[in-house]
N, C-alpha and C positions, 0 to 999 in steps of 0.2 A: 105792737102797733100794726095797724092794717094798710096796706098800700096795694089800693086795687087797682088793678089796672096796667099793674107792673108785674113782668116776669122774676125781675130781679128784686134783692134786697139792697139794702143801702151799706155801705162799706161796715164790716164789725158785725151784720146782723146776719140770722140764718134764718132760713123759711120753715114754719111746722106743714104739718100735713095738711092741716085747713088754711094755707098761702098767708098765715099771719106772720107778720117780718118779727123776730125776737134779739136783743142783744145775743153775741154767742155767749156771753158770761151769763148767760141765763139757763143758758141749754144744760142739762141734768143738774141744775140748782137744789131739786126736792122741792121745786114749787111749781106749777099746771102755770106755767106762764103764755103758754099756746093757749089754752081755752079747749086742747081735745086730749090733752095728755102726750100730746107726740113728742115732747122734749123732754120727758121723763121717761119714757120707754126702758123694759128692762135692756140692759147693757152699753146704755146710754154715755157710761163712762170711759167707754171703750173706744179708743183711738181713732179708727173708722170709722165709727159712729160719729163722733166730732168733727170728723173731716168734712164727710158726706154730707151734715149740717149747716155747716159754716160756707158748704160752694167750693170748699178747695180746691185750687186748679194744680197742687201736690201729689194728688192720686193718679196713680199710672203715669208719673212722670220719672219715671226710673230712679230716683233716689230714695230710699227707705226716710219715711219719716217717723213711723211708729216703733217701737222697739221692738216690736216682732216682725217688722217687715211688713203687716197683712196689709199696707197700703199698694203693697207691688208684687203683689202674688200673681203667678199667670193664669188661675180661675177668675180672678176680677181684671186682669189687664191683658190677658192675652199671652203669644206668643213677641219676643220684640221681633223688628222689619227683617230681621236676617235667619230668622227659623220658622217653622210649622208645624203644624201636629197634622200626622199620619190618619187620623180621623177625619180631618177636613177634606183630605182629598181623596177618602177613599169611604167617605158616607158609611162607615161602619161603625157603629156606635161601640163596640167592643176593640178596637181598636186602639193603639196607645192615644194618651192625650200629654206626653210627653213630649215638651219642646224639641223641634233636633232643629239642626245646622241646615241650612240652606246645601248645601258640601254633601250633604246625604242623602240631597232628590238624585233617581237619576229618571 
């Protein structure tokens, strides 16, 4: 269903690529329920994928919700508020992009 004019979806629904609102129970069905294909997308089954569909406000909230974790990896969320990556602060793109400790600036 289409609801223009709105950013959001309605509780339980997720937005396709062309801003049409879908059930999430519709999301990787094996049926074009968006009208452009974006809910079928290959890897659509895939944890993240569902999250990122549905609006989930789970991702990068620090508690693993996918069985692999990939909802709280620190290439999609970041360093958490008490570490850094040595990249950031030193503009060098070959530099590590491993989290460290706040404890390890000096």
């Amino acid at each position: 269903q289409d609801y223009p004019g709105i950013c959001m979806c309605p509780e339980d629904h997720g937005k396709c690529d062309n801003n049409v609102c879908i059930p999430n129970d519709s999301f990787c069905d094996g049926n074009d329920d968006c009208g452009d294909g974006s809910d079928e997308k290959e890897g659509c089954n895939d944890c993240l994928a569902k999250m990122r569909f549905s609006g989930s406000k789970s991702i990068c909230d620090g508690i693993e919700d996918c069985p692999n974790g990939e909802d709280e990896t620190v290439e999609l969320c970041g360093c958490p508020s008490d570490h850094f990556h040595c990249s950031d602060l030193s503009n060098q793109a070959n530099d590590t992009n491993i989290c460290q400790p706040m404890e390890r600036l000096c």
